[in-house]
PDB file of N, H, CA, C and O in Angstrom:
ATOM      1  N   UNK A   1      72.472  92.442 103.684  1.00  0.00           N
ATOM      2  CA  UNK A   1      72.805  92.796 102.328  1.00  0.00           C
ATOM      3  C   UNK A   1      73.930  91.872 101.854  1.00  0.00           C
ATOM      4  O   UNK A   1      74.776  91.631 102.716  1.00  0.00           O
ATOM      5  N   UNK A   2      74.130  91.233 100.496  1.00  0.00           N
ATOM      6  H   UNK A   2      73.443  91.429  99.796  1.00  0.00           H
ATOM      7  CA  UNK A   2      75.069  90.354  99.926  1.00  0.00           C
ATOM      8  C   UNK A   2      75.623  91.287  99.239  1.00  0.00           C
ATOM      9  O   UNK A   2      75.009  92.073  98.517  1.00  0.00           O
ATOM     10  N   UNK A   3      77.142  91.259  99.463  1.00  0.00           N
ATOM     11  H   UNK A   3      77.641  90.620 100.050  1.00  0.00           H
ATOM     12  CA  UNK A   3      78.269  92.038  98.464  1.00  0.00           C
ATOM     13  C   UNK A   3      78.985  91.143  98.273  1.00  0.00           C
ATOM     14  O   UNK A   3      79.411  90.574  99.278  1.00  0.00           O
ATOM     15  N   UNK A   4      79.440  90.618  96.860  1.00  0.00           N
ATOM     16  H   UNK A   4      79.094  91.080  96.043  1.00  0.00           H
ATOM     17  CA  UNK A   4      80.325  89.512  96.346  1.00  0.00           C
ATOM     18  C   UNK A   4      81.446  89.716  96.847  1.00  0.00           C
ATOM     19  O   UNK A   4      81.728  90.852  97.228  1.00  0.00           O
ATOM     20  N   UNK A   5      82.159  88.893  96.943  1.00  0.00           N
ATOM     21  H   UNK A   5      81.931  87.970  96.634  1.00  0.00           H
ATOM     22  CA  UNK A   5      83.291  88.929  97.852  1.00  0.00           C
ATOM     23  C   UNK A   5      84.543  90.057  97.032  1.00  0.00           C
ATOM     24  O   UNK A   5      85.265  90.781  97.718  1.00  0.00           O
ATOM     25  N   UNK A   6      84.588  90.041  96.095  1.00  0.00           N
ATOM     26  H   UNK A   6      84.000  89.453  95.538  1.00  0.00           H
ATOM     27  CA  UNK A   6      85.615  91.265  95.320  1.00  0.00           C
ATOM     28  C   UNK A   6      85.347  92.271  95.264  1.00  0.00           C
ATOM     29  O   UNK A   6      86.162  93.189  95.164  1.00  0.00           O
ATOM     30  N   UNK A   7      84.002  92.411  95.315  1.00  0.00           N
ATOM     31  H   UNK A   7      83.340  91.666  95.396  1.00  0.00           H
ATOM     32  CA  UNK A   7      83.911  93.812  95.474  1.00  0.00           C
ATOM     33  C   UNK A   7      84.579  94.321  97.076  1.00  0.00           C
ATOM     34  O   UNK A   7      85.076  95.423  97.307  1.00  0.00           O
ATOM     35  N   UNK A   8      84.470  93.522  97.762  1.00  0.00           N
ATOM     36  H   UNK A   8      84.066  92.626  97.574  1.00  0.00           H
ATOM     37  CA  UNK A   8      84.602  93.687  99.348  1.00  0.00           C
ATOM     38  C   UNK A   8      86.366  93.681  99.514  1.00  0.00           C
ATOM     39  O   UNK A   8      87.043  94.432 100.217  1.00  0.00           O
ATOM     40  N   UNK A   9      86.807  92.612  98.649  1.00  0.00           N
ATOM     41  H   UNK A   9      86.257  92.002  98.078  1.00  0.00           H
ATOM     42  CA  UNK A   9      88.187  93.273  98.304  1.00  0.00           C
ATOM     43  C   UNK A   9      88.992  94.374  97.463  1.00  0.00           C
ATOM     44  O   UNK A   9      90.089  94.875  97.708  1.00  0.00           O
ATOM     45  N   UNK A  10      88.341  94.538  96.675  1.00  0.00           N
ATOM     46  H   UNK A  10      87.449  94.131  96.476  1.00  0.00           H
ATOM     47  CA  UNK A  10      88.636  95.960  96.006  1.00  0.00           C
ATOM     48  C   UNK A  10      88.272  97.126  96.720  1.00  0.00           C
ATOM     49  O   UNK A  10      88.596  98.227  96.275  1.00  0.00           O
ATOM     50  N   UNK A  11      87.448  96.982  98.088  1.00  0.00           N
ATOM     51  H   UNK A  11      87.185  96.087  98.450  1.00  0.00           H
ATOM     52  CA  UNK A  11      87.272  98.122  98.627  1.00  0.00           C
ATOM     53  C   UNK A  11      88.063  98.156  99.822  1.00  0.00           C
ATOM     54  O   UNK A  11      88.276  99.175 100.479  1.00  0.00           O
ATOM     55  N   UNK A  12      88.542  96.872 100.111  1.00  0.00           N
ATOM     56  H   UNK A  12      88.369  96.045  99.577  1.00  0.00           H
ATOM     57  CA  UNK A  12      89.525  96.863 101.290  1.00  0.00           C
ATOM     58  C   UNK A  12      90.964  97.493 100.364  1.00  0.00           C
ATOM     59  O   UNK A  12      91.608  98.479 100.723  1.00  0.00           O
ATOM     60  N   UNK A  13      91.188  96.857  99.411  1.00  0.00           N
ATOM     61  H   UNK A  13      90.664  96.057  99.120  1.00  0.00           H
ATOM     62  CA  UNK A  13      92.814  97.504  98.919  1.00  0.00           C
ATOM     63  C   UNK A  13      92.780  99.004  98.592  1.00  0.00           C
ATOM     64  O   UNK A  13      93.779  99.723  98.580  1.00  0.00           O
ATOM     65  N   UNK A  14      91.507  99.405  98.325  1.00  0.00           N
ATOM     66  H   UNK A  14      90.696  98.820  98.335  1.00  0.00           H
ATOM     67  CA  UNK A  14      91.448 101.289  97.880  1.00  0.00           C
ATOM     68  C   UNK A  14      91.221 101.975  99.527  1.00  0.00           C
ATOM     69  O   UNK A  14      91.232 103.177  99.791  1.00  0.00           O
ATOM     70  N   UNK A  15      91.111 101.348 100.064  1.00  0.00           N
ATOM     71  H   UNK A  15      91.102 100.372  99.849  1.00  0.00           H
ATOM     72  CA  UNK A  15      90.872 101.866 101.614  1.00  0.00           C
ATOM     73  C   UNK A  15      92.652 101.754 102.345  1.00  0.00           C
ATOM     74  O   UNK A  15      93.336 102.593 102.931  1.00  0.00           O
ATOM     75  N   UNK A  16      92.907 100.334 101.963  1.00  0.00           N
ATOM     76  H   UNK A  16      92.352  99.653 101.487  1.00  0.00           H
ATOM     77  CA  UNK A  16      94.495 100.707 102.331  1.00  0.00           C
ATOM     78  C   UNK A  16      95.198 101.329 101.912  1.00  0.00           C
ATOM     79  O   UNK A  16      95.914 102.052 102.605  1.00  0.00           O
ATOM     80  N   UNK A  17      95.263 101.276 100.501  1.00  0.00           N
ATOM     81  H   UNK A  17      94.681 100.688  99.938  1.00  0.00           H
ATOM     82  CA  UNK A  17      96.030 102.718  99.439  1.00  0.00           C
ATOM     83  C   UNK A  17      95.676 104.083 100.311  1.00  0.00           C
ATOM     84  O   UNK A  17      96.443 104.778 100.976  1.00  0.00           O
ATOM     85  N   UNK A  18      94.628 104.191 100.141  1.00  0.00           N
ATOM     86  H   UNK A  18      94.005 103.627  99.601  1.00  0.00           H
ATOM     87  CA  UNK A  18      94.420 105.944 100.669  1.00  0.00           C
ATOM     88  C   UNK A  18      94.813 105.822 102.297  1.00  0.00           C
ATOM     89  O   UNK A  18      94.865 106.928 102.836  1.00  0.00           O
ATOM     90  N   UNK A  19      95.102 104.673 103.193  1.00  0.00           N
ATOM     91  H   UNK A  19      95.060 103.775 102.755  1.00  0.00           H
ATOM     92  CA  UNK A  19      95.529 105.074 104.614  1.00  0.00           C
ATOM     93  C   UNK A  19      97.057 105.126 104.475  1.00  0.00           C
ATOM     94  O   UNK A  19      97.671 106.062 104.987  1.00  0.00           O
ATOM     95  N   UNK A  20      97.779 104.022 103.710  1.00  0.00           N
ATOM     96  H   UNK A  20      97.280 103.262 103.294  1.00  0.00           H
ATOM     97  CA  UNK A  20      99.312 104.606 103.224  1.00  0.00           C
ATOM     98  C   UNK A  20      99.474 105.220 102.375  1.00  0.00           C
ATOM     99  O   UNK A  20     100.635 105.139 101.974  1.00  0.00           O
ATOM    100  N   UNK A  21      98.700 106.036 101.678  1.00  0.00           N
ATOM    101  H   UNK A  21      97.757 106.102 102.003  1.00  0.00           H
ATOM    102  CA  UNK A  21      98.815 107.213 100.541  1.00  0.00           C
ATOM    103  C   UNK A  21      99.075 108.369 101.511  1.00  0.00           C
ATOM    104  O   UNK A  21      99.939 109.201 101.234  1.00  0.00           O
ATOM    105  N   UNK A  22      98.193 108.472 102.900  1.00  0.00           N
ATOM    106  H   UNK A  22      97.491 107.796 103.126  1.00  0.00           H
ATOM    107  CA  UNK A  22      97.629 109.166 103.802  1.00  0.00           C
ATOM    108  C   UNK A  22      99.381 109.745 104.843  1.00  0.00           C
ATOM    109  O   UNK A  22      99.999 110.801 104.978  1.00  0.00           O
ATOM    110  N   UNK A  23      99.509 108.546 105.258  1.00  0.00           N
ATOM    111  H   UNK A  23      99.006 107.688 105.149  1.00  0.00           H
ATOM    112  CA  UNK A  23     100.887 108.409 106.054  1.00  0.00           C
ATOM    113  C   UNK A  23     102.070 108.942 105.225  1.00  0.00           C
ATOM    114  O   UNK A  23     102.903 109.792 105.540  1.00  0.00           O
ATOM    115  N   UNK A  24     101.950 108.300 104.194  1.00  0.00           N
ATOM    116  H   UNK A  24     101.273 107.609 103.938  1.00  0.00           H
ATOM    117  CA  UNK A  24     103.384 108.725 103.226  1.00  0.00           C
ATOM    118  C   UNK A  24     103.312 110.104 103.085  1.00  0.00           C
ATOM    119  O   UNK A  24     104.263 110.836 103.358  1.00  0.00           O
ATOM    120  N   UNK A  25     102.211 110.515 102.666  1.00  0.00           N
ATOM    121  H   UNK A  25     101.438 109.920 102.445  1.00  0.00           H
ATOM    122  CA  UNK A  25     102.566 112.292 102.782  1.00  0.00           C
ATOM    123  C   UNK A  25     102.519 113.284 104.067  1.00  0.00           C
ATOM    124  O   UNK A  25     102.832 114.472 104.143  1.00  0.00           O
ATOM    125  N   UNK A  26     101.926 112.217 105.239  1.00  0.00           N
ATOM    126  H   UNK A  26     101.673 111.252 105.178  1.00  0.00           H
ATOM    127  CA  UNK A  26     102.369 113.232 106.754  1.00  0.00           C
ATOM    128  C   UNK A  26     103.699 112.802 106.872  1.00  0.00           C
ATOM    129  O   UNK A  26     104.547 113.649 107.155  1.00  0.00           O
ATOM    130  N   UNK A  27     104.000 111.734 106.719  1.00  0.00           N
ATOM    131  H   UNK A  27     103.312 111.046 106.489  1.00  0.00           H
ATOM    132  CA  UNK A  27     105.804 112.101 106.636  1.00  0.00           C
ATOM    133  C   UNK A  27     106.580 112.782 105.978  1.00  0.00           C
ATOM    134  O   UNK A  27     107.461 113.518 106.422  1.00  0.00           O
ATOM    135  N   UNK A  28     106.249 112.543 104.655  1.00  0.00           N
ATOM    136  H   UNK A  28     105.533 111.946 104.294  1.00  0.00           H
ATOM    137  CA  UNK A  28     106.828 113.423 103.912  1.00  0.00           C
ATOM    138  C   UNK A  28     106.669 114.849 104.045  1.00  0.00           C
ATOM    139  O   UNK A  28     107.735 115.386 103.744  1.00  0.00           O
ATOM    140  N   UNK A  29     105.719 115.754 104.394  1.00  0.00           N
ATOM    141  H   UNK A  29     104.853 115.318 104.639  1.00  0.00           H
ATOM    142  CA  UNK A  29     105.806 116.939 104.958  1.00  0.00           C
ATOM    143  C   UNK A  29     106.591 117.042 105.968  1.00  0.00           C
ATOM    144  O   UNK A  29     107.557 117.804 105.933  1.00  0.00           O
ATOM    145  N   UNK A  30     106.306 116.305 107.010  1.00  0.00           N
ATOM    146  H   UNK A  30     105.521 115.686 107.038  1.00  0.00           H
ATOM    147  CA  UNK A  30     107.231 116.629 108.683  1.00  0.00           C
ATOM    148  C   UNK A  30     108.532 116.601 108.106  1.00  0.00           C
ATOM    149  O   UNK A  30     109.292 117.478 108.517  1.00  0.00           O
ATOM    150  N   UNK A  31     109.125 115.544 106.972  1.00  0.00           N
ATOM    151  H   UNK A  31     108.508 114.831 106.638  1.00  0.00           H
ATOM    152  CA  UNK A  31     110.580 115.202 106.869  1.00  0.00           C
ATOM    153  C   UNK A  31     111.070 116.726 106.088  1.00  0.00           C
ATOM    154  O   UNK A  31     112.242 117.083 106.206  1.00  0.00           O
ATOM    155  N   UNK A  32     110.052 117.596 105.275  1.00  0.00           N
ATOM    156  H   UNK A  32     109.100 117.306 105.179  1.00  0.00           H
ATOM    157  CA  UNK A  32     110.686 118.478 104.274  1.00  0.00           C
ATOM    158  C   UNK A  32     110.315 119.407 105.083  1.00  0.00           C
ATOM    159  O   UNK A  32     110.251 120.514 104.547  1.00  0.00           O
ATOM    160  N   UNK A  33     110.029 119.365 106.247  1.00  0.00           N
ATOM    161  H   UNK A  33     110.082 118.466 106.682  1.00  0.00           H
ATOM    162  CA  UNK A  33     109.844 120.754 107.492  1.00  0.00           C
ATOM    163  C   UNK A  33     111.071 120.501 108.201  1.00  0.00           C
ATOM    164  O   UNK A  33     111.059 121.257 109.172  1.00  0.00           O
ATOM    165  N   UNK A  34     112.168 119.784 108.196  1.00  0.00           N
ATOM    166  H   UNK A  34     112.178 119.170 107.406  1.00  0.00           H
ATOM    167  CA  UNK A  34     113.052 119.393 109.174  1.00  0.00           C
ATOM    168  C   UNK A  34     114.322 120.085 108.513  1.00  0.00           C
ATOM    169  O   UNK A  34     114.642 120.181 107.328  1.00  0.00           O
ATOM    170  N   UNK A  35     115.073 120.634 109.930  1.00  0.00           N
ATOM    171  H   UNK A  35     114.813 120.556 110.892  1.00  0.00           H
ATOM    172  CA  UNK A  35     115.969 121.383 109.641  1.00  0.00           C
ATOM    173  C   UNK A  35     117.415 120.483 108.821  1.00  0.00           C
ATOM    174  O   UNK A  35     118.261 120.979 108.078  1.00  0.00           O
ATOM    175  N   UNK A  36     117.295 119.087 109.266  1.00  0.00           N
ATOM    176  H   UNK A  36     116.607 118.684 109.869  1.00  0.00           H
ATOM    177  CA  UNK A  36     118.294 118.090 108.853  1.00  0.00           C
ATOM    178  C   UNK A  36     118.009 118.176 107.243  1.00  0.00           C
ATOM    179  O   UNK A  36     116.925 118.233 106.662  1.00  0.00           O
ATOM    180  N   UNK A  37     119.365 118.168 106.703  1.00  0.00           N
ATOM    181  H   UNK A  37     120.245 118.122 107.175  1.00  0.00           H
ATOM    182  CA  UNK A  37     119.310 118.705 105.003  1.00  0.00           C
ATOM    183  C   UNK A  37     119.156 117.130 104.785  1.00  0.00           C
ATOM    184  O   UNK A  37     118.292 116.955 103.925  1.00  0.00           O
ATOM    185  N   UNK A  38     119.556 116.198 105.141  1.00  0.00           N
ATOM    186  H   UNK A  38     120.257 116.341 105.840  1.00  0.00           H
ATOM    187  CA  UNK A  38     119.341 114.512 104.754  1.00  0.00           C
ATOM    188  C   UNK A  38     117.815 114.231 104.804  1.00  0.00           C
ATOM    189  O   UNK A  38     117.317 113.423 104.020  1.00  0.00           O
ATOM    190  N   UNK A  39     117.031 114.934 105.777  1.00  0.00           N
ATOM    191  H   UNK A  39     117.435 115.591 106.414  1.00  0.00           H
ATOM    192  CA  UNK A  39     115.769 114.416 106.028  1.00  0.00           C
ATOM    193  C   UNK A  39     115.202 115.772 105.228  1.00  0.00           C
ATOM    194  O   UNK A  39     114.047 115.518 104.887  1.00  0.00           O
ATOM    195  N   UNK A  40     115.465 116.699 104.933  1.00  0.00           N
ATOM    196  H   UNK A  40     116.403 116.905 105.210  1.00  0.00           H
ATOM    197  CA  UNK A  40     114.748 117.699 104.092  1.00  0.00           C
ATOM    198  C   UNK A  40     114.546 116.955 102.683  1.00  0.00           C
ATOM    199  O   UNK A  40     113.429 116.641 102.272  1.00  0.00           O
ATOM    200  N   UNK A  41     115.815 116.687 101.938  1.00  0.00           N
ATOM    201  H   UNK A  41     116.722 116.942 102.272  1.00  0.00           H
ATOM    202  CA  UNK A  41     115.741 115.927 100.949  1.00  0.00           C
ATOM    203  C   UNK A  41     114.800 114.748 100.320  1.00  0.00           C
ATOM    204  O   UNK A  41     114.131 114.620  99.294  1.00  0.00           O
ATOM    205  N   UNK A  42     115.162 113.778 101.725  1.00  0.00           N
ATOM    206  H   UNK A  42     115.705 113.882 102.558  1.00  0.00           H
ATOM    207  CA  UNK A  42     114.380 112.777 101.781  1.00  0.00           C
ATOM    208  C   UNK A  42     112.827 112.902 101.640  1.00  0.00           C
ATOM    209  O   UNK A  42     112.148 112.022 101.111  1.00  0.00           O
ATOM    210  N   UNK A  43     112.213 114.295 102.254  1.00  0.00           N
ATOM    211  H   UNK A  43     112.764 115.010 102.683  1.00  0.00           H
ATOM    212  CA  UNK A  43     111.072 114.462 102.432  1.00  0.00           C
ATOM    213  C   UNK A  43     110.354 115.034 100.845  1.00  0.00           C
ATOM    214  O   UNK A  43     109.193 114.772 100.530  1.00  0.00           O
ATOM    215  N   UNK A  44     111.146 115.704 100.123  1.00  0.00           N
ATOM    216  H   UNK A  44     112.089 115.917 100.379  1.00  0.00           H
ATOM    217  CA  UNK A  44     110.944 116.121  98.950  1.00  0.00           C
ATOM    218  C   UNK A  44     111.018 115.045  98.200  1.00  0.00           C
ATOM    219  O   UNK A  44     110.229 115.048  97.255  1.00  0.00           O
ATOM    220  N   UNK A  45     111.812 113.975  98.318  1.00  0.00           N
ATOM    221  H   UNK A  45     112.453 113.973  99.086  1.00  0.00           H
ATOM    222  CA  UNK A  45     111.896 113.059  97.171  1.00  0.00           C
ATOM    223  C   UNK A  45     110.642 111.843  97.077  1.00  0.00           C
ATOM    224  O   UNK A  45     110.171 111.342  96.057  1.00  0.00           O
ATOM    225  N   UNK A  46     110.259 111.540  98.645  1.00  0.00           N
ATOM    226  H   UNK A  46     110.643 111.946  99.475  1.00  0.00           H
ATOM    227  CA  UNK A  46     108.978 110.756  99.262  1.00  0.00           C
ATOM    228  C   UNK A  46     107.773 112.287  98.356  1.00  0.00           C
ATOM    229  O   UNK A  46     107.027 111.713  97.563  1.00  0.00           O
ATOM    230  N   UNK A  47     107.617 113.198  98.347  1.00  0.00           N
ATOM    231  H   UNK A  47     108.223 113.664  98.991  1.00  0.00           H
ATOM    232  CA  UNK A  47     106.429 114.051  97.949  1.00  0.00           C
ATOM    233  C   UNK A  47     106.808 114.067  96.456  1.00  0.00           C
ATOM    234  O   UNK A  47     105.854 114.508  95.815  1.00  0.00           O
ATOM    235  N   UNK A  48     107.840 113.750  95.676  1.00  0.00           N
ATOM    236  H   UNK A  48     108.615 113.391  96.196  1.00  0.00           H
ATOM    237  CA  UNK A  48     108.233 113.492  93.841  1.00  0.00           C
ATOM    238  C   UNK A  48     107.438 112.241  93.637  1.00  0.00           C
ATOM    239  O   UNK A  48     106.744 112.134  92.626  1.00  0.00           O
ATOM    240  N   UNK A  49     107.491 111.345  94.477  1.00  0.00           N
ATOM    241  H   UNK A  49     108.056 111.432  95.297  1.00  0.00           H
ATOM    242  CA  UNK A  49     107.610 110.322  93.978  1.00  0.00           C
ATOM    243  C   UNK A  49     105.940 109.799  94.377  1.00  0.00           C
ATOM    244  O   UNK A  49     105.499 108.869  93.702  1.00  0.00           O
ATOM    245  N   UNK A  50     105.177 110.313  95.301  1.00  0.00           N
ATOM    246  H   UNK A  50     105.536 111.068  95.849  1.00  0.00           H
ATOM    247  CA  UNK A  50     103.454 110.193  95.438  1.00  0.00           C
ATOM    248  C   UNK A  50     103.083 110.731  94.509  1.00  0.00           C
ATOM    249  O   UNK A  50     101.875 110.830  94.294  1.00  0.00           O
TER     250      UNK A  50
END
């Protein structure tokens, strides 16, 4: 099968978005589950800002 080459890149960059879209919010949960008020914060402000 021939897929033009952009399409093949536009599906590689929406595939990386959603695997660091993916990461940024398992951190950001673990960090706003943490008893440390610096990393509680931090974890709320990483989940404002997705």
């Amino acid at each position: 099968m021939h897929t033009h080459f952009s399409a093949m890149a536009a599906l590689g960059a929406f595939l990386g978005i959603v695997v660091v879209g993916t990461f940024w919010r398992l951190i950001a949960a673990h960090l706003t589950a943490s008893n440390s008020s610096f990393a509680n914060h931090l974890g709320k402000a990483m989940a404002f800002q997705y």
